[in-house]
N, C-alpha and C positions, 0 to 999 in steps of 0.2 A: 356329561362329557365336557371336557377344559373348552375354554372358545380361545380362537385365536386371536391373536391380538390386532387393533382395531391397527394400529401403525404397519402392522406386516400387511393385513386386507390389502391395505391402503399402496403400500410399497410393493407387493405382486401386481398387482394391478397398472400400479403407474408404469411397471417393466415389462408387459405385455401389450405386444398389436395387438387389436382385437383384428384389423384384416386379416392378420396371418389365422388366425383361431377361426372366423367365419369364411376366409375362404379355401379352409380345408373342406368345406362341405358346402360353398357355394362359391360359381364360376364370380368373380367379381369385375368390372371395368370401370377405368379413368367418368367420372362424373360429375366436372368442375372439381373447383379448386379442393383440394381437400378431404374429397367423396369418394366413394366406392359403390358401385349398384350391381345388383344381380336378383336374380329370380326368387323371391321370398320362401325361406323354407320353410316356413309356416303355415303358407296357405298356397294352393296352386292357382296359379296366375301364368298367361303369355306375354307379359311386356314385365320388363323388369320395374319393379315400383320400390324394392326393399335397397335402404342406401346406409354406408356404415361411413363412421366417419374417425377412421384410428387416432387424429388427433386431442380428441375429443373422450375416445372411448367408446360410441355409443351408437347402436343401430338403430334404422326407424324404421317401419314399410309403411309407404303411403296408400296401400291397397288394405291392408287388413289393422291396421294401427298399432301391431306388437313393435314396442320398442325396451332398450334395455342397456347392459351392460354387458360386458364380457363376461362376468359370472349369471345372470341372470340368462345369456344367451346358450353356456354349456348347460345350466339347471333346466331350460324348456327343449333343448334338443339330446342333452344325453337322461333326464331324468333323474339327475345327482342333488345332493343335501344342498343347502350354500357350502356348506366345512369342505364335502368332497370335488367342490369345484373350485374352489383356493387352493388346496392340495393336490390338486393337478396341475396348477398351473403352477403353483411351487416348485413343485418335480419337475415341466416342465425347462423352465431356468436354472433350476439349481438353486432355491431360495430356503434356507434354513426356515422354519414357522415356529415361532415362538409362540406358546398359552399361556391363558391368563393365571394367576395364581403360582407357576413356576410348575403348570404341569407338565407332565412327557405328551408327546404326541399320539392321541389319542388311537387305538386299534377300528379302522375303518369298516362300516359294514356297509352290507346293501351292495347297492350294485359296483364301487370301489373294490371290494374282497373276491369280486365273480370274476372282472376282470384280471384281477391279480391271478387266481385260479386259472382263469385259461391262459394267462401267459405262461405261468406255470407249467402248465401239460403242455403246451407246444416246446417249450425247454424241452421236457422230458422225452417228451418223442422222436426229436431232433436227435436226442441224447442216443436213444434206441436204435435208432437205421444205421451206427454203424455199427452194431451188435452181429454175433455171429447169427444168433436167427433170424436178422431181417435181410436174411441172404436172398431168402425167396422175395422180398421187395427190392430190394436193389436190382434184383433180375428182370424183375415187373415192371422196372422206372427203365433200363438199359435196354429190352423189349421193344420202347416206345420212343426210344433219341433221347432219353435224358441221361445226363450223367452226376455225376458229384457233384459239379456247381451248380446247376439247372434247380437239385432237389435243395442245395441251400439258398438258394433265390427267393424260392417259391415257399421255403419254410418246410417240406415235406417230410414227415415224420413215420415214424414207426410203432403201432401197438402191439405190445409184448401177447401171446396167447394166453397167458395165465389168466388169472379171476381177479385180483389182486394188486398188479405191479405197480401202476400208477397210481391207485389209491394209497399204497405203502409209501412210494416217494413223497405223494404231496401231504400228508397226515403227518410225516415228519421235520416238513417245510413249515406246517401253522395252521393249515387248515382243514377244519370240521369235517365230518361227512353228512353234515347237512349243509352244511356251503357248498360241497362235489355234489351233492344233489340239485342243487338249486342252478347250479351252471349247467347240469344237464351230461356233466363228466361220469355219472354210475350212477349205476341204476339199481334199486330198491325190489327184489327178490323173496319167493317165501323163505328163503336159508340168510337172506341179510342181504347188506349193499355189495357191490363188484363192478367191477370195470366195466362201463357201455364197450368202450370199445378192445376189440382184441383178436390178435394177428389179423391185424389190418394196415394196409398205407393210410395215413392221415393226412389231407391237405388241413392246416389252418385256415378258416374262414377272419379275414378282418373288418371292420369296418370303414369306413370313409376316412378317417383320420387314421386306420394303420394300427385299431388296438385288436385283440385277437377275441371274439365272440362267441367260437363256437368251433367247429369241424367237421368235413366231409372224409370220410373214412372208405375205404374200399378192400371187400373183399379177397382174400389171396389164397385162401386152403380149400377144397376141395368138400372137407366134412363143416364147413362154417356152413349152418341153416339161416343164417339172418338172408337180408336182400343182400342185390350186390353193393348198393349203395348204404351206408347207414351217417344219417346227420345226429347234428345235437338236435334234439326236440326243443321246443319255443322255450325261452326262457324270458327274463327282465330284458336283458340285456340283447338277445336272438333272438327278431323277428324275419323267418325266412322270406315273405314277400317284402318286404324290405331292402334285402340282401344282395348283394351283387360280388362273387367272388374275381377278386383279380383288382375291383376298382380304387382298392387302396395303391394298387400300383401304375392304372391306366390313368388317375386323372387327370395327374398332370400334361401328359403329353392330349388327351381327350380340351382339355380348356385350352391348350395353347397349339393344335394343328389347324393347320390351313387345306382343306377344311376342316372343321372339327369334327371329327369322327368318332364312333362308336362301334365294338365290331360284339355282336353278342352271338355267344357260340353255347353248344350245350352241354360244354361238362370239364370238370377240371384240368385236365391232360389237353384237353383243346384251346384252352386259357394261354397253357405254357407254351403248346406248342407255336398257338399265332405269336407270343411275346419272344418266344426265339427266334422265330422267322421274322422279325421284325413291323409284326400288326401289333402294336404296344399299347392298344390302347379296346382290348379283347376283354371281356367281362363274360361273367356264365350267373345263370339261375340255382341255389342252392337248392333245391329236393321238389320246386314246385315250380310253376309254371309260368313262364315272363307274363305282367299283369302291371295294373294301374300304379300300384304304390313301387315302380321297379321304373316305369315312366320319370314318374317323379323326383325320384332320387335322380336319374342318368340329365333330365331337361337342365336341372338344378347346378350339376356338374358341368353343363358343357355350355351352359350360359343360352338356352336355345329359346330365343329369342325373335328368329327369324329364320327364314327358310336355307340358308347360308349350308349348317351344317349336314352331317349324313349318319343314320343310322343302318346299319346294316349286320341283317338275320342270316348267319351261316349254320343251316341247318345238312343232315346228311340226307335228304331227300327224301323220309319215311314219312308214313300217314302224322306220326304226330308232332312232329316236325311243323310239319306244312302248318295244319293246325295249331301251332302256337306262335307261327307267323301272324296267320289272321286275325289270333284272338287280338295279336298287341295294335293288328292294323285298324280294329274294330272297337278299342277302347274310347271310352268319350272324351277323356281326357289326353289327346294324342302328343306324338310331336311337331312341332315346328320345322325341325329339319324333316329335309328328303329320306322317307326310307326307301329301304331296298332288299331284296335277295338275293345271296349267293350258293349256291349249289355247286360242289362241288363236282369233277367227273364222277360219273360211275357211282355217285351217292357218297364220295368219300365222306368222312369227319376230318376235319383240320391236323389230328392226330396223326391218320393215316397217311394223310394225302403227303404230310411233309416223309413220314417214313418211307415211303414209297417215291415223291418226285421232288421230295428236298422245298428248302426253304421258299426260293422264288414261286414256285406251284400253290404256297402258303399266300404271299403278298398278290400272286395272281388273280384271287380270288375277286380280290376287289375292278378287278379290270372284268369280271364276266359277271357283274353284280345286276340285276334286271330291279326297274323301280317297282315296289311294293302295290302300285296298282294294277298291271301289267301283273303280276304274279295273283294276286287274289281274283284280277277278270281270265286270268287262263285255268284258276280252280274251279273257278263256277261254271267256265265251259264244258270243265273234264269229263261230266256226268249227263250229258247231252250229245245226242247226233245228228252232228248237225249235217249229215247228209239226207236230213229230210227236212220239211218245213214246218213240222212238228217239234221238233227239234230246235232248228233254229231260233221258234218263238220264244220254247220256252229254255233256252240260254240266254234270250234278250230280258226276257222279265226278271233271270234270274240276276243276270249281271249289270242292269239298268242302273240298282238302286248303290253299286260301287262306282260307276260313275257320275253319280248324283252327288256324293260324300264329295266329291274335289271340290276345295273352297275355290281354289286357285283359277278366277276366271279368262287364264290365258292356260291353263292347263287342260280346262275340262272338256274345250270344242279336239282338242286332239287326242284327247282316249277314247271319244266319241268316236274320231274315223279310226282310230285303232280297234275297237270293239265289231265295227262296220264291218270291216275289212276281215277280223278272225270268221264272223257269221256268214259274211258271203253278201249282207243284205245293205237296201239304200240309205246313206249317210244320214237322209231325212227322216225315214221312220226311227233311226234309232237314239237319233236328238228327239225327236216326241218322246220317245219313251225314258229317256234319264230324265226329262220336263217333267213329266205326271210322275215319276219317281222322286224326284226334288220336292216337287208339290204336296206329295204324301208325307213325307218326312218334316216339311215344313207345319202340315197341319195338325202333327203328332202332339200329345200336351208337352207342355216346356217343362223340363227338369228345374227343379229346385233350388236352388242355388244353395251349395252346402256350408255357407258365411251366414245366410239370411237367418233371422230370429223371428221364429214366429211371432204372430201379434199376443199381446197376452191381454184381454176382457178384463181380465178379474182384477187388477190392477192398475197404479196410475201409469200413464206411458212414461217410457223410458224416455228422458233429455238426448235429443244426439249429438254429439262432441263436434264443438264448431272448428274448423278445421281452415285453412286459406286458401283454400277456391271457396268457402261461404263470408270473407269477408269482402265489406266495403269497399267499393274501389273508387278511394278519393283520396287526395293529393295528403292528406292529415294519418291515414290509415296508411298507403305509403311510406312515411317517413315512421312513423311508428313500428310498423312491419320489418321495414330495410335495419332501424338501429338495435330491434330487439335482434336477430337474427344475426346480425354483426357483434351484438356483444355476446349472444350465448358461445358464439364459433367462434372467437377471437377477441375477446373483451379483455385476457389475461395478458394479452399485447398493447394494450392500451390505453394510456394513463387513464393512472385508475381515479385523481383527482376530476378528471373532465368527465369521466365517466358515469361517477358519482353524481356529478352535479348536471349531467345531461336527464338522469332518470330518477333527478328530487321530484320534478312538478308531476301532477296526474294526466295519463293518455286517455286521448277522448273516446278512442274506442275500449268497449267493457270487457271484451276478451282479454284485448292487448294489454290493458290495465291489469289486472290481475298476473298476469305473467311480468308485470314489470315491477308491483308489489315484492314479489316473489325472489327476484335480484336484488331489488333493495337492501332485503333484508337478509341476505347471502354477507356474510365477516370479513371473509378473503376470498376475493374474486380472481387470484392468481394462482388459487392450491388447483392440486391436479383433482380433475374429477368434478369440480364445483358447480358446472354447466350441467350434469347428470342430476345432479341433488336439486337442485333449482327447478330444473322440470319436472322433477319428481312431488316436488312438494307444493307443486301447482294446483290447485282445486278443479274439480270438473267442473263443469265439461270443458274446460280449459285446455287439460293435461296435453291433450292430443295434437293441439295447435303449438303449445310448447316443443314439443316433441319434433316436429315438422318446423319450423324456426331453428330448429339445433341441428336437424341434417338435412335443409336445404341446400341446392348448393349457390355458396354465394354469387353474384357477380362480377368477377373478378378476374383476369387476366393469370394472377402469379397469389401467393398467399401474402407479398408485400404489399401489393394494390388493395388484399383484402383487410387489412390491419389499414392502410390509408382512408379507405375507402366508410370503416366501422369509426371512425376519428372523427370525417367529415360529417356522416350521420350525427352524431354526438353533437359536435356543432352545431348543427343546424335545430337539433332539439333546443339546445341550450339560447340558441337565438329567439325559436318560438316560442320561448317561454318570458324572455327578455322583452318581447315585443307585446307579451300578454299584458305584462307587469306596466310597461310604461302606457297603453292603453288605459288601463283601469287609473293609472298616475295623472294621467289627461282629465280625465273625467271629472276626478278628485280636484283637479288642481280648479275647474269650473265652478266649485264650490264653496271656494275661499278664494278670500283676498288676497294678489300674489305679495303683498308685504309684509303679510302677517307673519305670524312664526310657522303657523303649520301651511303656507304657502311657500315661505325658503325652504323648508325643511323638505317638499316635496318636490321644490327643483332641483336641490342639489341632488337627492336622489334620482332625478331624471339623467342629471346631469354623468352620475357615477353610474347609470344602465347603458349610455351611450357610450361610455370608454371601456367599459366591459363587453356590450355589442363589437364594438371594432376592433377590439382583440379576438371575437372568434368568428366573426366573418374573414379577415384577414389571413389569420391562421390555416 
C-alpha cells in the first residue's frame, strides 16, 4: 500500500485541534493556560486526571499514563490503521493526501470500508421511505407524531421487502459482500447472502462522533416472523453495550446544560419523541440493557465529575423497566451525578404520552422525577407487608443494605428517616440496621483494581515510571522542573538562542536530565509538533514524566505571562550555570599565581562571566 507523505502527515495534523477530535467523545473544561481536562477515556476514573493541550497537539492522563497525539488518540479509541486515521482527518478539512512514489490513493480496508458501508445503507434507506411501498412506514412514523422532518432528523429509513435491494444498490456502489457481511448489513443463508433487513423502518444507530455503525430496524407487516425489534449484530465497529442511540445528537446540549442532564428512555421513537418535545439531551439502549460500559461512555460525555449533574431513567412502569433501573443503580462503577426516576402517568412511554398530552406532559416528566434511591427503597418494600412486624423486619433487612450504598454523609442520615417513616418503625433501630449493613459491605474482600498488574515471580520487577509527585522537592529540581515544562509548552516562543544556551549544562536531577538530553538534541524547536517527538524519544522510565511536563498546566495568568515566564526560567538556568563556572574559576584561580598567564587568562574570564551574568539577571 502507497504511504502518505510524511509532509501531508505533518500538514493534517498541524490543521487539526485535537480538542475538537477528543472532545467529541469527552466532556472537556478550561485547565490553566493552554489545557483542557476531562474524564479519561481510557481508563474509568471520578476526578478528571486526562488533560489535552490543542496547542501543542497532545493528550496526557495523569491517572493511567496514556498519552499521544491526534492520530494516535483516533488509532486507540476508534481502532483504525495510522493510514486510516490521517484519512479521516484529511476528509475531515478537506485535505488532498498525496503518496509516496505518485501513487493514487490507496482503496481502504478494515474498519474505514464498514463505515463507508453503513453510510451507505443509511443513504439508501433514507432513499426508500419516500418510495410508494414505505407507505405502510410513513403511516407507522405519522401514527406516532412524527412527520417528514422529524424522520430526516433522525435519519429514518426504509427497507425494501425483497431479498436483495440493498445489497444490489451497494455491490454497485464498490462494495463486497463480504464487507455487507462483516458490517452485519446481510446475512449469509443456505440459498446465499440477502438483505438482514427488510420491510422494515430503520433508525440509523451512530456513534459519539456522528458516524453511522449499525441499525435499529422495526417491524411493520403482519407475516414478518423475525422479532419486533431486529439490530445489527456485533461487529468491529458495533458494540451494542457500548452504544447509546440519539448521543450523537444529545451531547452537546448534555455537556453544556445547567444542570447537565441526561434523560435515558427505552426505545427509538422515545428518543425522538423527548428530542421534540424539547428533552434534547434523551439517549436509549440498542437491543440490550443499560450496563457498566453505557455508564461510561454517558460520565465521559457529561463531564461527571461531581455530584452537580442528573441522570434520569424514564421508564413506562413495567417489571423490566424497574429492573433495569436498578441494575444501572447497582453498578460498581456508578455515576457521580444525582440519579433519578421518572414514570410516567398511567405507565405511559415518552412516545405515548406526548401523542396523547402533547409536548409539555414530555418536559413534565422531569418535574415528577423521584431520586433513584427513594425508587429502589420503595422496590424492596413492594414485596413485603408491612402491616405486620414480620414484615416490616424483613423490608428493613431488605432495604438496609440501599441505604448503606449512600456515599454521601449528609444524604444518608435522611433516607434513613425516610426508610423509617415508609416501615412505620423507630429512626434508631433503622440507623443500627443500615450500620451493620455498611459494616458488612465494608468487610466484603476489596475488588481488584482493573489498572493493577499483577505481581509476576518469574521475572525481574518491572521499573516504575518516575513521575512529578516522585520527584525531589528542592529549590534545584524546581527550577529544572518549571524550565523543562515551559520549554516543552512554549519553548517555540522563545528565543531559541537563550534557549539553547539555558539547556547546554547538565540538570542535577537524573530524570530531568534525560528529558533535557532529549531537547537538545531536537534540530528545530519551532516545527509544529516537536515537543510530541521529544517526549517520545525520551527513554524510560523517563517517558511518563516527559509526558506530564508537556500537559501540565503552566503557571500562568494569560499564555503571554506563559512565554514570559519560560524566558525567565531559561534565565535563571543560564545564571546557574554561570555561577557554577566562576566557582570552579575561583578555585582555579587559588592555584596559580594571579600574574601568570594562566591567572589573567582566568580573570578575564571571570571578568566576561560577569557581564554575561548581568545581562541575564537584568533581562
Amino acid at each position: 500500500m502507497p504511504r502518505i507523505r510524511q509532509a501531508d502527515v505533518d500538514e493534517v495534523k498541524s490543521r487539526t485541534n485535537i480538542g475538537d477530535i477528543v472532545g467529541e467523545r469527552v466532556a472537556l473544561k478550561s485547565a490553566g493556560v493552554g489545557s483542557l481536562k476531562g474524564l479519561c477515556p481510557f481508563h474509568d476514573e471520578k476526578s478528571p486526571s486526562f488533560h489535552v493541550r490543542p496547542q501543542v497537539g497532545y493528550y496526557h492522563c495523569f491517572g493511567c499514563g496514556e498519552s499521544g497525539d491526534v492520530y494516535s488518540f483516533l488509532r486507540e479509541m476508534d481502532h483504525v490503521s495510522f493510514t486510516e486515521a490521517v484519512e479521516r482527518l484529511a476528509g475531515r478539512i478537506g485535505y488532498t493526501l498525496h503518496y509516496e512514489d505518485g501513487g493514487a490513493a490507496p482503496e481502504n480496508s478494515g474498519r474505514s470500508r464498514l463505515y463507508a458501508a453503513n453510510t451507505a445503507a443509511a443513504e439508501f434507506f433514507r432513499g426508500q421511505l419516500l418510495s410508494a411501498e414505505a407507505e405502510t412506514g410513513r403511516k407507522f412514523l405519522g401514527e406516532r407524531g412524527f412527520d417528514a422532518g422529524a424522520a430526516a432528523h433522525f435519519g429514518v429509513g426504509y427497507a425494501p421487502r425483497g431479498w436483495e435491494g440493498m445489497m444490489k444498490a451497494l455491490t454497485a456502489q464498490g462494495f463486497t459482500r463480504d464487507e455487507l457481511l462483516a458490517a452485519g448489513l446481510v446475512s449469509q443463508g443456505q440459498r446465499g447472502v440477502y438483505d438482514r433487513f427488510r420491510g422494515r423502518l430503520v433508525w440509523p444507530i451512530r456513534d459519539v462522533t456522528g458516524q453511522t455503525i449499525g441499525f435499529g430496524a422495526r417491524k411493520l407487516y403482519d407475516d414478518d416472523q423475525g422479532p419486533k425489534y431486529l439490530n445489527t449484530p456485533e461487529t468491529i465497529i458495533y458494540k451494542k453495550a457500548q452504544v447509546l442511540y440519539g448521543l450523537d445528537l444529545a451531547k452537546r446540549d448534555i455537556s453544556r446544560g445547567d444542570p447537565r442532564r441526561v434523560v435515558v428512555v427505552e426505545g427509538y421513537t422515545d428518543v425522538m419523541a423527548c428530542h421534540l418535545a424539547g428533552l434534547t439531551t434523551a439517549v436509549a439502549t440498542c437491543g440490550t440493557a443499560f450496563g457498566a460500559e453505557h455508564i461510561k461512555v454517558l460520565r465521559r460525555v457529561m463531564g461527571d465529575d461531581n455530584a452537580s449533574g442528573e441522570v434520569v431513567f424514564t421508564f413506562d412502569g413495567d417489571e423490566a423497566g424497574q429492573k433495569a433501573a436498578l441494575r444501572a443503580f447497582t453498578e460498581d462503577d456508578r455515576f457521580n451525578a444525582q440519579t433519578f426516576v421518572a414514570v410516567a402517568p398511567n405507565g405511559l412511554d415518552p412516545c405515548d404520552l406526548r401523542l396523547q398530552r402533547g409536548d409539555a406532559a414530555v418536559r413534565g416528566l422531569m418535574d415528577a422525577k423521584v431520586p433513584m434511591f427513594e425508587f429502589a427503597i420503595d422496590r424492596r418494600l413492594g414485596g413485603f407487608d408491612l402491616a405486620t412486624v414480620e414484615g416490616q423486619v424483613g423490608a428493613l433487612r431488605a432495604a438496609a443494605p440501599i441505604v448503606a450504598e449512600i456515599r454521601d454523609r449528609l444524604l444518608r442520615p435522611g433516607y434513613e428517616r425516610v426508610l423509617a417513616r415508609r416501615l412505620g418503625m423507630d429512626p434508631t433501630e433503622v440507623r443500627a440496621e443500615v450500620e451493620r449493613a455498611a459494616r458488612g459491605a465494608s468487610q466484603a474482600p476489596a475488588r481488584r483494581d482493573p489498572m493493577e498488574t499483577a505481581p509476576d515471580s518469574s521475572g525481574p520487577a518491572t521499573v516504575a515510571p518516575v513521575t512529578l509527585a516522585s520527584l525531589p522537592r528542592t529549590a534545584d529540581v524546581a527550577l529544572e522542573r518549571g524550565a523543562l515544562m515551559g520549554a516543552l509548552q512554549y519553548g517555540h516562543q522563545v528565543d531559541q538562542d537563550t534557549l539553547a544556551r539555558a539547556f547546554e549544562a547538565s540538570f542535577r536531577n537524573p530524570a530531568l536530565e534525560a528529558i533535557r538530553e532529549v531537547i537538545m538534541a531536537v534540530q528545530d524547536r519551532t516545527r509544529v509538533g516537536w515537543a510530541m517527538d521529544a517526549v517520545n524519544a525520551v527513554r524510560e522510565p523517563y517517558r511518563s514524566l516527559a509526558g506530564e511536563l508537556l500537559m501540565s498546566p503552566f503557571p500562568a495568568r494569560d499564555e503571554q505571562g506563559a512565554v514570559a515566564s519560560t524566558a525567565d526560567l531559561c534565565s535563571r538556568l543560564i545564571v546557574r550555570d554561570l555561577d557554577r563556572e566562576k566557582n570552579e574559576l575561583l578555585r582555579a584561580l587559588q592555584r596559580v599565581a594571579a600574574d601568570s598567564d594562566g591567572g589573567r587568562a582566568l580573570g578575564v574570564r571571570l571578568r566576561d562571566l560577569s557581564i554575561e551574568r548581568q545581562r541575564f539577571t537584568e533581562s
